[in-house]
CHARMM internal coordinates of N, CA and C (Angstrom, degrees):
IC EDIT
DIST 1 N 1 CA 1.4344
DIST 1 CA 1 C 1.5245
ANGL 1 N 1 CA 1 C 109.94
DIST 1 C 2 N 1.2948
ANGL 1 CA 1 C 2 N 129.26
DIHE 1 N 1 CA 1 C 2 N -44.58
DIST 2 N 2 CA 1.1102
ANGL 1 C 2 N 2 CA 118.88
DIHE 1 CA 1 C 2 N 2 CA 172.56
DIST 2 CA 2 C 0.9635
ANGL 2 N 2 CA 2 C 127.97
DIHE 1 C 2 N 2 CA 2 C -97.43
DIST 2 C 3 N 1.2125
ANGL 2 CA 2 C 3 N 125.30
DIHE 2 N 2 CA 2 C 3 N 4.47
DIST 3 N 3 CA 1.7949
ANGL 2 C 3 N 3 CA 125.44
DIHE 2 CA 2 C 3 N 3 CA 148.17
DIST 3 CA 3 C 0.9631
ANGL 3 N 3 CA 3 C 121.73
DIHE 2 C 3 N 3 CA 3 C -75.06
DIST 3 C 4 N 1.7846
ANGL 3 CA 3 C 4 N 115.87
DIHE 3 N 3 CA 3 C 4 N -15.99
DIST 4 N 4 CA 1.7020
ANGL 3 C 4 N 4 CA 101.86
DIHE 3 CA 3 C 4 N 4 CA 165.37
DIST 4 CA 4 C 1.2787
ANGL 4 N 4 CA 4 C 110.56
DIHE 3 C 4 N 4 CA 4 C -99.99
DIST 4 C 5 N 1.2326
ANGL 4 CA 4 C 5 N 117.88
DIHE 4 N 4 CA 4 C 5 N -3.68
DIST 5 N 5 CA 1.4399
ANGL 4 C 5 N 5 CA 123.94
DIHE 4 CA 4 C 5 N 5 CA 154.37
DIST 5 CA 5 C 1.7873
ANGL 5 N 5 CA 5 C 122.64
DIHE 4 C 5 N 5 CA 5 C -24.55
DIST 5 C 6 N 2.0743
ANGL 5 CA 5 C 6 N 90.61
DIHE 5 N 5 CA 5 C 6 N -69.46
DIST 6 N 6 CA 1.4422
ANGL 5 C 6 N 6 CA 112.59
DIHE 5 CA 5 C 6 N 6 CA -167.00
DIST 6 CA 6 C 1.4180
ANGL 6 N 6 CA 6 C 115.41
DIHE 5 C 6 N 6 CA 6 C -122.30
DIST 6 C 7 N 1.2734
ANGL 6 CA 6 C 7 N 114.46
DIHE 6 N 6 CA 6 C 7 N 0.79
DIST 7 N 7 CA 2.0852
ANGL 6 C 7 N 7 CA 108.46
DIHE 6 CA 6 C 7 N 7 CA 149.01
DIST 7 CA 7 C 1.5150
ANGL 7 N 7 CA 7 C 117.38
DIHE 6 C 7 N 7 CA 7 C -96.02
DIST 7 C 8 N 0.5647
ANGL 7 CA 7 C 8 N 129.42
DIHE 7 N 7 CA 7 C 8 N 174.59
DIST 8 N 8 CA 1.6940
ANGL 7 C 8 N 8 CA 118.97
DIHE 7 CA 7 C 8 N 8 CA -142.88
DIST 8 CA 8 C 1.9227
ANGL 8 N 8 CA 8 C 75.83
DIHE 7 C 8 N 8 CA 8 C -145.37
DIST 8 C 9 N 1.1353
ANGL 8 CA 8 C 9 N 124.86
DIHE 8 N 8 CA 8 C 9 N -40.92
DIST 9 N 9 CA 2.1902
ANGL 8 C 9 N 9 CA 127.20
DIHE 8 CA 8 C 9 N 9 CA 179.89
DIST 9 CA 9 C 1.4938
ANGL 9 N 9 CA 9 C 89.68
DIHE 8 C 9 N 9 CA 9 C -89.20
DIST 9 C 10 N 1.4602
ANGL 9 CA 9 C 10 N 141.07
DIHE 9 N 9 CA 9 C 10 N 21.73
DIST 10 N 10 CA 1.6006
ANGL 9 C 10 N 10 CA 117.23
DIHE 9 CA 9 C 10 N 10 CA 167.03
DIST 10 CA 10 C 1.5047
ANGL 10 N 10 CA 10 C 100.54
DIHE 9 C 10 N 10 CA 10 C -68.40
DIST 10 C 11 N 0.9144
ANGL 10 CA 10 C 11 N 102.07
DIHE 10 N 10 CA 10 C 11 N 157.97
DIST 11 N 11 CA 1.7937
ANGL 10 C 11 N 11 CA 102.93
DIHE 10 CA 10 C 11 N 11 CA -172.86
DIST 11 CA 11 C 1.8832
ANGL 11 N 11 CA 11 C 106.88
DIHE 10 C 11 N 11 CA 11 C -83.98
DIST 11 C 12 N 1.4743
ANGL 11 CA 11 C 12 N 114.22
DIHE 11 N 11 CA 11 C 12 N -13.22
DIST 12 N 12 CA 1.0204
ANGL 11 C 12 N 12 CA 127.12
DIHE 11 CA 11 C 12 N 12 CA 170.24
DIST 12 CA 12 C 1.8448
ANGL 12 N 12 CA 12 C 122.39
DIHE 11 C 12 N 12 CA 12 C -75.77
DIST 12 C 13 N 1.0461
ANGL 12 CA 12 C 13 N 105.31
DIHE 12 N 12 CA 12 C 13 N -19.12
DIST 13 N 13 CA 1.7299
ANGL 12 C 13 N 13 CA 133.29
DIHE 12 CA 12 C 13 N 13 CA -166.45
DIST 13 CA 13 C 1.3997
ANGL 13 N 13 CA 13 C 93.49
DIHE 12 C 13 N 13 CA 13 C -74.78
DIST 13 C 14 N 1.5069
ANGL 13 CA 13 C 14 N 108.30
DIHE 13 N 13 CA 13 C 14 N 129.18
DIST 14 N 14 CA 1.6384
ANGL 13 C 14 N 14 CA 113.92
DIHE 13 CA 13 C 14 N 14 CA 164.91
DIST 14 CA 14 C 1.1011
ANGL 14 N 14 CA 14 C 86.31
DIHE 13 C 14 N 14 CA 14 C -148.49
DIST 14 C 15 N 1.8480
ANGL 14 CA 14 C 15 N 95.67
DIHE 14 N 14 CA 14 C 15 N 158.86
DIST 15 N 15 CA 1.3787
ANGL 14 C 15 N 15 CA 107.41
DIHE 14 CA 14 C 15 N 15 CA -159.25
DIST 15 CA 15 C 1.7765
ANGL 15 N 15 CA 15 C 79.84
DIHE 14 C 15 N 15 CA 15 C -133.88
DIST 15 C 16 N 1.3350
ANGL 15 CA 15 C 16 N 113.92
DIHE 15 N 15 CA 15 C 16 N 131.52
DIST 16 N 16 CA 1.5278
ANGL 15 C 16 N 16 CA 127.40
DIHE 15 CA 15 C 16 N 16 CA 171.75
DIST 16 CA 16 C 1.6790
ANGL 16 N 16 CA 16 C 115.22
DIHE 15 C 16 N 16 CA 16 C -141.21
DIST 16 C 17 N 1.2294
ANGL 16 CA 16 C 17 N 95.75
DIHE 16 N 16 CA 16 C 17 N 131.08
DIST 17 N 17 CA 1.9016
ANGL 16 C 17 N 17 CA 106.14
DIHE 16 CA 16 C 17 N 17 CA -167.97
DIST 17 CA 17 C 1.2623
ANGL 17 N 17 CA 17 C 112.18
DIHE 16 C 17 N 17 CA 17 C 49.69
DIST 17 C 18 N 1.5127
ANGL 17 CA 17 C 18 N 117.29
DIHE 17 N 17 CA 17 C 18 N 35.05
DIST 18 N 18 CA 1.5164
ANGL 17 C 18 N 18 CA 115.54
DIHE 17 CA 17 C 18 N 18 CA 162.01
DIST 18 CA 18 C 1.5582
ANGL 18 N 18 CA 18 C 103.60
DIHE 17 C 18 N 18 CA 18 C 95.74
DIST 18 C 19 N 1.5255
ANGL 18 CA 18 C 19 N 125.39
DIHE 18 N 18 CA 18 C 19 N -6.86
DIST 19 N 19 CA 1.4128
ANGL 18 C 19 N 19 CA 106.60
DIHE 18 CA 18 C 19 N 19 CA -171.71
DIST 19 CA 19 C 1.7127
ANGL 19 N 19 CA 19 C 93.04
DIHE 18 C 19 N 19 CA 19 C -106.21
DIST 19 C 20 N 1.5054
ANGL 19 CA 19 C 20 N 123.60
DIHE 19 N 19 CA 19 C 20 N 173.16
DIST 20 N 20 CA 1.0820
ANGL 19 C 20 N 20 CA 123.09
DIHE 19 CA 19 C 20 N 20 CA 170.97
DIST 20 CA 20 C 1.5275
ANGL 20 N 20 CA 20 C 89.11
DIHE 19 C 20 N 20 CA 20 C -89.30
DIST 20 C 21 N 2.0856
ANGL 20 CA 20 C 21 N 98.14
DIHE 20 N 20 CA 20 C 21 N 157.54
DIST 21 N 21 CA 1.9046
ANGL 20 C 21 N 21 CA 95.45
DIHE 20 CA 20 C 21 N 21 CA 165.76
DIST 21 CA 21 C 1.3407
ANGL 21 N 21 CA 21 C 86.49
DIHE 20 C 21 N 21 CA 21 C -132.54
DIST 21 C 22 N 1.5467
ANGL 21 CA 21 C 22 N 94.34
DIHE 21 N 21 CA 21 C 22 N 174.19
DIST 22 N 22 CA 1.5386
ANGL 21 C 22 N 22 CA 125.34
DIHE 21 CA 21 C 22 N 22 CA -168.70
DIST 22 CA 22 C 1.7258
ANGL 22 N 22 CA 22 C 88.41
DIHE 21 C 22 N 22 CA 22 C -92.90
DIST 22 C 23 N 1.3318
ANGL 22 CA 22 C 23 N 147.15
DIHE 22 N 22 CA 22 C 23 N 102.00
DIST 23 N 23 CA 1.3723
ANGL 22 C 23 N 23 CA 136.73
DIHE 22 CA 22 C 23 N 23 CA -166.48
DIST 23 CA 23 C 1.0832
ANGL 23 N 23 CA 23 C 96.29
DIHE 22 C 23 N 23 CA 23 C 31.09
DIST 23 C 24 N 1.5231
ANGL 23 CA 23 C 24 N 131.34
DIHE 23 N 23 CA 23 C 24 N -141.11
DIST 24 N 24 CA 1.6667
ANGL 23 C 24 N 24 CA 132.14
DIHE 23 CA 23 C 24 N 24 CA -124.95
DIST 24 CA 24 C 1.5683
ANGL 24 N 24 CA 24 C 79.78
DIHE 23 C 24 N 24 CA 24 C -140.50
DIST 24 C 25 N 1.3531
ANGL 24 CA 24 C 25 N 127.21
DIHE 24 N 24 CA 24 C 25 N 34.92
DIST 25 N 25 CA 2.0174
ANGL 24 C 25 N 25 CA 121.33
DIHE 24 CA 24 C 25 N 25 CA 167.60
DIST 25 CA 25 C 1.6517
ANGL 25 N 25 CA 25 C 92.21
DIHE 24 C 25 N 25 CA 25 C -149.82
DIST 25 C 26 N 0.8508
ANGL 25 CA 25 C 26 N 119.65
DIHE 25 N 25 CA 25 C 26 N -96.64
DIST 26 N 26 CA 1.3998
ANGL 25 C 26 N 26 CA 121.10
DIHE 25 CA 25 C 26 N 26 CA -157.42
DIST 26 CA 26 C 1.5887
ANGL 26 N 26 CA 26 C 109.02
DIHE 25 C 26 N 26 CA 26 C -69.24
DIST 26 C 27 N 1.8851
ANGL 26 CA 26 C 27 N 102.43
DIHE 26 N 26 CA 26 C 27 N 124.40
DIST 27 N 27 CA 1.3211
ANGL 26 C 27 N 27 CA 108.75
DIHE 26 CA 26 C 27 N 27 CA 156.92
DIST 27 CA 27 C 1.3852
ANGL 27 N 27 CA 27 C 139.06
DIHE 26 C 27 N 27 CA 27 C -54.26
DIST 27 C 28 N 1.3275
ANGL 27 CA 27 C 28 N 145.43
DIHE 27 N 27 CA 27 C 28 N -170.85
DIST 28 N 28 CA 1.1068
ANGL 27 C 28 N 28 CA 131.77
DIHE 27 CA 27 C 28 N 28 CA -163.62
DIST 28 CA 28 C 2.0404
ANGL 28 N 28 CA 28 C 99.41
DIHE 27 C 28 N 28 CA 28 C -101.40
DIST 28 C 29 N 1.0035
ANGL 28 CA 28 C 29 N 110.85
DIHE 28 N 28 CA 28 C 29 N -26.00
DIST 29 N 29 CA 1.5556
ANGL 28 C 29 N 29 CA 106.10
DIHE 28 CA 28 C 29 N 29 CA -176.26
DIST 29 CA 29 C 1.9593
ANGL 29 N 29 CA 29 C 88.09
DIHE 28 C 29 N 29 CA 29 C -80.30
DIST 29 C 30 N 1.3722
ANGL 29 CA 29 C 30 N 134.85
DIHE 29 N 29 CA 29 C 30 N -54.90
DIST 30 N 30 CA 1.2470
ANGL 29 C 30 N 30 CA 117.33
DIHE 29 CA 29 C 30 N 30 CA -175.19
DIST 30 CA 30 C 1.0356
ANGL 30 N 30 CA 30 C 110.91
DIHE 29 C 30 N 30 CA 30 C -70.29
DIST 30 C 31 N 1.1985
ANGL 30 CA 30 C 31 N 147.52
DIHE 30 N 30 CA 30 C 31 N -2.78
DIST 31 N 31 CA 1.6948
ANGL 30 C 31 N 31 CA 140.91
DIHE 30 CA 30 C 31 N 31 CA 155.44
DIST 31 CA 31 C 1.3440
ANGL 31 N 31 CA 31 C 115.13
DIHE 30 C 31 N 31 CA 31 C -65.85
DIST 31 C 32 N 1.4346
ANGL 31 CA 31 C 32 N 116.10
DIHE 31 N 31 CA 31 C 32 N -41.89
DIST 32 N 32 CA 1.7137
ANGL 31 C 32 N 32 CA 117.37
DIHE 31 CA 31 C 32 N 32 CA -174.70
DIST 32 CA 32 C 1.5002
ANGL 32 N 32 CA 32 C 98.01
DIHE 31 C 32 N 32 CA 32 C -91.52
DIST 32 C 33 N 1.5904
ANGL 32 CA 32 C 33 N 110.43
DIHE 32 N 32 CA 32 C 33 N -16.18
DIST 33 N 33 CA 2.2844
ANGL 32 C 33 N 33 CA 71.19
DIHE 32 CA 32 C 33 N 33 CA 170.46
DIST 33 CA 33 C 1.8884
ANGL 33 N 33 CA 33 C 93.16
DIHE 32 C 33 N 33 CA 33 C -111.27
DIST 33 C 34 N 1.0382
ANGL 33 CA 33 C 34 N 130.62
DIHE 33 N 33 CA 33 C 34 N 10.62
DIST 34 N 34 CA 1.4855
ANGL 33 C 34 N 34 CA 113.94
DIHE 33 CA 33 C 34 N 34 CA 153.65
DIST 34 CA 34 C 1.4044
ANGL 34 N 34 CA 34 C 107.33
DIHE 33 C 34 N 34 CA 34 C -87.22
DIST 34 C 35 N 1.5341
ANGL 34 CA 34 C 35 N 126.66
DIHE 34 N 34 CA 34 C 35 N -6.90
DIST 35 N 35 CA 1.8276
ANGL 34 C 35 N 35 CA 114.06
DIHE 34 CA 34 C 35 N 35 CA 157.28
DIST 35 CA 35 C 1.6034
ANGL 35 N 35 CA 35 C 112.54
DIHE 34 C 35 N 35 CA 35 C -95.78
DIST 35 C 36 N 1.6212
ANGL 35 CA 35 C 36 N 124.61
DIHE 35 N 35 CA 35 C 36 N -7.00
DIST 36 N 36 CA 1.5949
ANGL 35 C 36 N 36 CA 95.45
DIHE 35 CA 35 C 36 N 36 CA 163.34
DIST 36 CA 36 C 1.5428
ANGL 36 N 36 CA 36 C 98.22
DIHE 35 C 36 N 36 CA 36 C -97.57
DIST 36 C 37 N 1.3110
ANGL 36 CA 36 C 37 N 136.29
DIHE 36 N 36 CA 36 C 37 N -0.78
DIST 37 N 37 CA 1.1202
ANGL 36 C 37 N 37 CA 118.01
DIHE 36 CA 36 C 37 N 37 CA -164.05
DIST 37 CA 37 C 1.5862
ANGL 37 N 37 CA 37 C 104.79
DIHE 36 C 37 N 37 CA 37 C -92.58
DIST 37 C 38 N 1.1121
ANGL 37 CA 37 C 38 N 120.66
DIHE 37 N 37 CA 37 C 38 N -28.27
DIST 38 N 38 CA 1.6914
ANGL 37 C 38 N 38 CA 129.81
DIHE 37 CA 37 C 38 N 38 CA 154.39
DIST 38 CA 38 C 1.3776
ANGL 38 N 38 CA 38 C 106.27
DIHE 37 C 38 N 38 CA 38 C -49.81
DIST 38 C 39 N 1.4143
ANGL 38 CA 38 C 39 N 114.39
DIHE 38 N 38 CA 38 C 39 N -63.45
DIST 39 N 39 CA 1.4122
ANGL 38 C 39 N 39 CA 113.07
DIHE 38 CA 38 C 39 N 39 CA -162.42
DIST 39 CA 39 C 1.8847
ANGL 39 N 39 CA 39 C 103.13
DIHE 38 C 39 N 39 CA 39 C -54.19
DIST 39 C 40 N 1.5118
ANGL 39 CA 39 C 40 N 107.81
DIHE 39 N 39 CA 39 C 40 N -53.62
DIST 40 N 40 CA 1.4750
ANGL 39 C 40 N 40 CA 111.55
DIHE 39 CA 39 C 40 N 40 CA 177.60
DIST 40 CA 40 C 1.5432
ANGL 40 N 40 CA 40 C 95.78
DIHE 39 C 40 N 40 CA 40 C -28.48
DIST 40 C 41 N 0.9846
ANGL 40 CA 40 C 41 N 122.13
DIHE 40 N 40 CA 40 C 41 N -78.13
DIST 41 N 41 CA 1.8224
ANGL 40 C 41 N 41 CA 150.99
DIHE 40 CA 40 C 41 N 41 CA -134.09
DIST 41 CA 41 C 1.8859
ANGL 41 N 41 CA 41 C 81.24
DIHE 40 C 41 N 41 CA 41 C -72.40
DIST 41 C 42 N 0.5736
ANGL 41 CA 41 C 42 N 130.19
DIHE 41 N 41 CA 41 C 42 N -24.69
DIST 42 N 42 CA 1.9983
ANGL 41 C 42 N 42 CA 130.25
DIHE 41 CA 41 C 42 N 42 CA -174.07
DIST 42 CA 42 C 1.5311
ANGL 42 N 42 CA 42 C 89.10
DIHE 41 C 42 N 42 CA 42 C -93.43
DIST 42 C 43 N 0.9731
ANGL 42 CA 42 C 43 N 119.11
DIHE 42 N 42 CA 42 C 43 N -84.52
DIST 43 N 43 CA 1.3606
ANGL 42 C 43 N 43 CA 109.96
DIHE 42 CA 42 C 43 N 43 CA -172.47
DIST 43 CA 43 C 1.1335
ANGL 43 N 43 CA 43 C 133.26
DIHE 42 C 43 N 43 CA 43 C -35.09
DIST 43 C 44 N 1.6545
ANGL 43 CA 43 C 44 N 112.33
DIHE 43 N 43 CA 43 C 44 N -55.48
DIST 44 N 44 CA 1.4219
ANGL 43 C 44 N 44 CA 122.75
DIHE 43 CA 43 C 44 N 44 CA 157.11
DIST 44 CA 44 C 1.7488
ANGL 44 N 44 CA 44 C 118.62
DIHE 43 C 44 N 44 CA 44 C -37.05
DIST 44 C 45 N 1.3749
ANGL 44 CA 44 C 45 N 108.01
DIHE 44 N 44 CA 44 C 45 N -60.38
DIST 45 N 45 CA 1.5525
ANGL 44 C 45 N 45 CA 89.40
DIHE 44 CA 44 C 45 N 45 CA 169.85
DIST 45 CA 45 C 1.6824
ANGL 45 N 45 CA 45 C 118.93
DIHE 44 C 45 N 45 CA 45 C -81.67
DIST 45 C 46 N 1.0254
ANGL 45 CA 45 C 46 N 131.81
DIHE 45 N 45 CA 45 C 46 N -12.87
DIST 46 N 46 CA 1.1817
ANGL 45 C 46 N 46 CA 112.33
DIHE 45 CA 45 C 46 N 46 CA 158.86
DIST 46 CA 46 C 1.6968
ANGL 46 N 46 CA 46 C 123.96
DIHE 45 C 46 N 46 CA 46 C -50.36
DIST 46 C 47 N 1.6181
ANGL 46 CA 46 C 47 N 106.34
DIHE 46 N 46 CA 46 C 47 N -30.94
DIST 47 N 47 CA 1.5014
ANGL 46 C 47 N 47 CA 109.50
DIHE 46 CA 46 C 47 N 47 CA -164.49
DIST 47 CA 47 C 1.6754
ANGL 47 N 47 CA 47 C 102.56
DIHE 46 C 47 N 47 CA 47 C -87.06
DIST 47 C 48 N 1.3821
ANGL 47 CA 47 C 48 N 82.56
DIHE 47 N 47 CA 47 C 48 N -21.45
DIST 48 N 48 CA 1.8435
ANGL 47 C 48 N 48 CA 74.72
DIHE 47 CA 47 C 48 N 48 CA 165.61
DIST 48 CA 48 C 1.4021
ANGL 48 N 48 CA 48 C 139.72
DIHE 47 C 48 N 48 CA 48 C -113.78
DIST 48 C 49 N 1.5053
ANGL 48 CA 48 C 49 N 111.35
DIHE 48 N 48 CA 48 C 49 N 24.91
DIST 49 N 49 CA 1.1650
ANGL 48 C 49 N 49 CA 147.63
DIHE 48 CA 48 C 49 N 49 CA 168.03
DIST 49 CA 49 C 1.1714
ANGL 49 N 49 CA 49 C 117.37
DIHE 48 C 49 N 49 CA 49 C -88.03
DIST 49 C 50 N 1.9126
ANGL 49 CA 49 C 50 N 112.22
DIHE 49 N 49 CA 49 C 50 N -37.11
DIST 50 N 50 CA 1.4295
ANGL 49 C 50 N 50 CA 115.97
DIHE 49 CA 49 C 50 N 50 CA 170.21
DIST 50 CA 50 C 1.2553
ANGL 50 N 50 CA 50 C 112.37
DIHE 49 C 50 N 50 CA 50 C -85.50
DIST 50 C 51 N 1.3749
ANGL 50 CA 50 C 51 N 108.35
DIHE 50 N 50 CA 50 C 51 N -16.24
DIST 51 N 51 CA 1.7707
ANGL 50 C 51 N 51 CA 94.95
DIHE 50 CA 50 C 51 N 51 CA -173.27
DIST 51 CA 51 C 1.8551
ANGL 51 N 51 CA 51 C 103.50
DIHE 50 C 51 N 51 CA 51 C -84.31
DIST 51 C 52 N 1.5355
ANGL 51 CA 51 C 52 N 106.41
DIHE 51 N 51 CA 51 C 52 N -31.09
DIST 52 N 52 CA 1.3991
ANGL 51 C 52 N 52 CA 85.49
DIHE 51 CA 51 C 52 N 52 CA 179.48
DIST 52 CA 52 C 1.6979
ANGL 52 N 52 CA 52 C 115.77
DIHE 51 C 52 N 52 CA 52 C -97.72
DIST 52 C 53 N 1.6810
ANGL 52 CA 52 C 53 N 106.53
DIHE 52 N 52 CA 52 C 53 N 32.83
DIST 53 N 53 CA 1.6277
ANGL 52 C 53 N 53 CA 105.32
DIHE 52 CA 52 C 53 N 53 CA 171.87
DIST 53 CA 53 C 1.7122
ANGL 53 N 53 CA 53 C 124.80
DIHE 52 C 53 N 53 CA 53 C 65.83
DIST 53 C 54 N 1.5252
ANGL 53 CA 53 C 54 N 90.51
DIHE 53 N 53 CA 53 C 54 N 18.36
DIST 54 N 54 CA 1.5233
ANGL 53 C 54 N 54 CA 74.22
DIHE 53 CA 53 C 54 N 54 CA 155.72
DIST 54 CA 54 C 1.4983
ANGL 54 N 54 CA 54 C 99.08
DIHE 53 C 54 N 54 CA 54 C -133.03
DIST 54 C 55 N 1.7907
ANGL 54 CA 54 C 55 N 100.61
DIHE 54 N 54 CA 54 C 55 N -178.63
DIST 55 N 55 CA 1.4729
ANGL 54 C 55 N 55 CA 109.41
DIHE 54 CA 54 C 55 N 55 CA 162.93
DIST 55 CA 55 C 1.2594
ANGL 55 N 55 CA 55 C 146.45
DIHE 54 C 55 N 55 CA 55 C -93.94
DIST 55 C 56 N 1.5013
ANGL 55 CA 55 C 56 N 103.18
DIHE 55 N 55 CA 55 C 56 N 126.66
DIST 56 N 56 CA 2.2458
ANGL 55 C 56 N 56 CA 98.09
DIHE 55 CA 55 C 56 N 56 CA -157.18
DIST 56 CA 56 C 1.5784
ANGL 56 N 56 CA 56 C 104.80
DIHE 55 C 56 N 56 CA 56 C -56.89
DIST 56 C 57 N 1.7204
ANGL 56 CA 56 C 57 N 128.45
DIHE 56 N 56 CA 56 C 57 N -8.04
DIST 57 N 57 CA 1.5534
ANGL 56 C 57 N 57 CA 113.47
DIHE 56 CA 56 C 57 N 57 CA -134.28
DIST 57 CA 57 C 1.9893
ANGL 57 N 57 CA 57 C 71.57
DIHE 56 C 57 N 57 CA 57 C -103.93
DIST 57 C 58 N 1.0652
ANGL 57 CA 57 C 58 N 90.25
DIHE 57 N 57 CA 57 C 58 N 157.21
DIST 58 N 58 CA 1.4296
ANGL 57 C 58 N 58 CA 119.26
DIHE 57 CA 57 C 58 N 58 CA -173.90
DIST 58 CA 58 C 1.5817
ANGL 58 N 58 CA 58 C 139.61
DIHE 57 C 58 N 58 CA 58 C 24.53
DIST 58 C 59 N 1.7781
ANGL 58 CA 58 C 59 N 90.62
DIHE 58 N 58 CA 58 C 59 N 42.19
DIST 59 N 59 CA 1.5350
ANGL 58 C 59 N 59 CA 109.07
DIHE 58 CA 58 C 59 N 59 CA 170.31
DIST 59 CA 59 C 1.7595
ANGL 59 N 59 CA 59 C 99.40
DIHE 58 C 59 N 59 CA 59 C -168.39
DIST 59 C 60 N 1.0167
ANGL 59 CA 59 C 60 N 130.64
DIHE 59 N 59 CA 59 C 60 N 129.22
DIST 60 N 60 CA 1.5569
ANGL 59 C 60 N 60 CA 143.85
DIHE 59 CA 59 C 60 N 60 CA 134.25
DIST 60 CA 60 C 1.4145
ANGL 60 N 60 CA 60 C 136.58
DIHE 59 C 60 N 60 CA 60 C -39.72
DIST 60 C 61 N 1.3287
ANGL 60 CA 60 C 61 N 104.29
DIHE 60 N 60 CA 60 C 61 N 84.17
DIST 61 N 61 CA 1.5495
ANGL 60 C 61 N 61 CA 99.29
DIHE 60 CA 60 C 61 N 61 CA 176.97
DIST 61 CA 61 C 1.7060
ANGL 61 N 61 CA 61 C 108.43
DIHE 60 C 61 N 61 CA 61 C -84.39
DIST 61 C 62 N 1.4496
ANGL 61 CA 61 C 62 N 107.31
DIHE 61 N 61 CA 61 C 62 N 105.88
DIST 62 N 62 CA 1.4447
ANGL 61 C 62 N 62 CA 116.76
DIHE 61 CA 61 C 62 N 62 CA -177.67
DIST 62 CA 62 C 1.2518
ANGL 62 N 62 CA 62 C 98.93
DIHE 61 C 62 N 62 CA 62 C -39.80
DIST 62 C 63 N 1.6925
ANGL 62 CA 62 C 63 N 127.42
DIHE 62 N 62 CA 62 C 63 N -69.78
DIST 63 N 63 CA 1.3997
ANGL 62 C 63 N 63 CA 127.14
DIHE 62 CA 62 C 63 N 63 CA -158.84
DIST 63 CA 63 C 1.6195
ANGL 63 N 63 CA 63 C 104.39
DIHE 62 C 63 N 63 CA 63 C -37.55
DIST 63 C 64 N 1.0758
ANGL 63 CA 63 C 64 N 119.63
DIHE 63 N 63 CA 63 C 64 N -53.86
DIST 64 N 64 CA 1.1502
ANGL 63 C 64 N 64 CA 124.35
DIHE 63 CA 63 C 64 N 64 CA -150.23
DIST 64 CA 64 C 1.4350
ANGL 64 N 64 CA 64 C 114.13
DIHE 63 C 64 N 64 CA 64 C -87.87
DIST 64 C 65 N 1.4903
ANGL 64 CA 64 C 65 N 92.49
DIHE 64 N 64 CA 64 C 65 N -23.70
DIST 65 N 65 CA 1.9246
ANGL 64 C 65 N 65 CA 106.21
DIHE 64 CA 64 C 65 N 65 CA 167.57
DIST 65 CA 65 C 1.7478
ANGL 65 N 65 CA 65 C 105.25
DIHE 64 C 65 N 65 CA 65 C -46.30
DIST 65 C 66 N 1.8031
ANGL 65 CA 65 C 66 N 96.99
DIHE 65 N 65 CA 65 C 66 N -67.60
DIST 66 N 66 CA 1.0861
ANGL 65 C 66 N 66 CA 105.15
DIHE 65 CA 65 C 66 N 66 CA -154.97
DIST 66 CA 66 C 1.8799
ANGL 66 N 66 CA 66 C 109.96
DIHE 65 C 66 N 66 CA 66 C -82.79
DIST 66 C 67 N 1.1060
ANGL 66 CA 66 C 67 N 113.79
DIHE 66 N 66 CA 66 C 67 N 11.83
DIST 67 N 67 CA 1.2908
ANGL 66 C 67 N 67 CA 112.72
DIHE 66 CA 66 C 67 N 67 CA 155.85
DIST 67 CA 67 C 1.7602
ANGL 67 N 67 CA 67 C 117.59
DIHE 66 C 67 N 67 CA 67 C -88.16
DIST 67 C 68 N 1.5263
ANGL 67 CA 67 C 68 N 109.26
DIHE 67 N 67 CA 67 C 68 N -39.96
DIST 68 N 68 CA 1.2370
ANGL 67 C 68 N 68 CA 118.63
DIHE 67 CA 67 C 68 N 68 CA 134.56
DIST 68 CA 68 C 1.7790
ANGL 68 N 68 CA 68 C 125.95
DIHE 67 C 68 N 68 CA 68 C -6.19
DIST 68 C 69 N 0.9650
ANGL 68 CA 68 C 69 N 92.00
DIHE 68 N 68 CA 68 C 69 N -78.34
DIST 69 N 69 CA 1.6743
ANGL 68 C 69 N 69 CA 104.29
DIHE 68 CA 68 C 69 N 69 CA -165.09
DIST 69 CA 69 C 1.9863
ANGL 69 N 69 CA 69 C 98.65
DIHE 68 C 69 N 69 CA 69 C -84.42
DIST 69 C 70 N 0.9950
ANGL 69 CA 69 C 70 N 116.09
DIHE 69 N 69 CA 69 C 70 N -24.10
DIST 70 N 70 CA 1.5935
ANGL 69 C 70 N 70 CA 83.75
DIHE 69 CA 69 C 70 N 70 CA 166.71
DIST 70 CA 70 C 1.2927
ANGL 70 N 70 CA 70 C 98.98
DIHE 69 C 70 N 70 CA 70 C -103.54
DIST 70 C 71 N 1.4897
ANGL 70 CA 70 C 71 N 149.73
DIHE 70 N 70 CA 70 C 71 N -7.32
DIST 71 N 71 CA 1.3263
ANGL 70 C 71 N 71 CA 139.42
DIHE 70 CA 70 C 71 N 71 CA 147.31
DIST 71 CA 71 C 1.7030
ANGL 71 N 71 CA 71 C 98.65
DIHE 70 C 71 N 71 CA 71 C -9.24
DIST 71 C 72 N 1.4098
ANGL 71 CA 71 C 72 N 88.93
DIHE 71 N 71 CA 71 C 72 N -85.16
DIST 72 N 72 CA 1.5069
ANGL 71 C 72 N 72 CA 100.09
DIHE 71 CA 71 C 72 N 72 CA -177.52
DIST 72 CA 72 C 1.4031
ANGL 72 N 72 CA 72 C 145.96
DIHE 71 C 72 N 72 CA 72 C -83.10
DIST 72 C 73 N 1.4579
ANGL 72 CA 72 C 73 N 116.93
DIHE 72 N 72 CA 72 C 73 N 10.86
DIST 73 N 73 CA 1.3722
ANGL 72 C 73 N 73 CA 140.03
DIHE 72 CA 72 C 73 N 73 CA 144.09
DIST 73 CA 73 C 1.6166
ANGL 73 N 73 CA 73 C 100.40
DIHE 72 C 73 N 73 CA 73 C -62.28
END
COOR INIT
IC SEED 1 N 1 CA 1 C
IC BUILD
């Protein structure tokens, strides 16, 4: 998503009425802040996954999701 965001030759990249799109929905400015705003939101719960000692990879700790997600809201 955000490489077709910001290469303009991704083979995914179309360009309609002059703007670049993210495939055939998302423009190129809403592709790059729905990829740092994910990325924020990953990190954030990763950092608080390590602080309270466990591991984020193959389970969801809601609590910590959703402190997560307004972290970064």
């Amino acid at each position: 998503m955000f490489e077709t965001a910001i290469r303009s030759d991704s083979d995914l990249s179309v360009v309609h009425g002059g703007s670049q799109q993210n495939g055939a929905i998302l423009g190129n400015g809403c592709a790059t802040f729905l990829a740092k705003f994910l990325t924020t939101l990953a990190l954030t719960y990763s950092g608080f996954c390590y602080d309270a000692r466990v591991n984020p990879s193959g389970y969801l700790y809601s609590h910590l999701y959703k402190s997560a997600l307004e972290t970064a809201l």
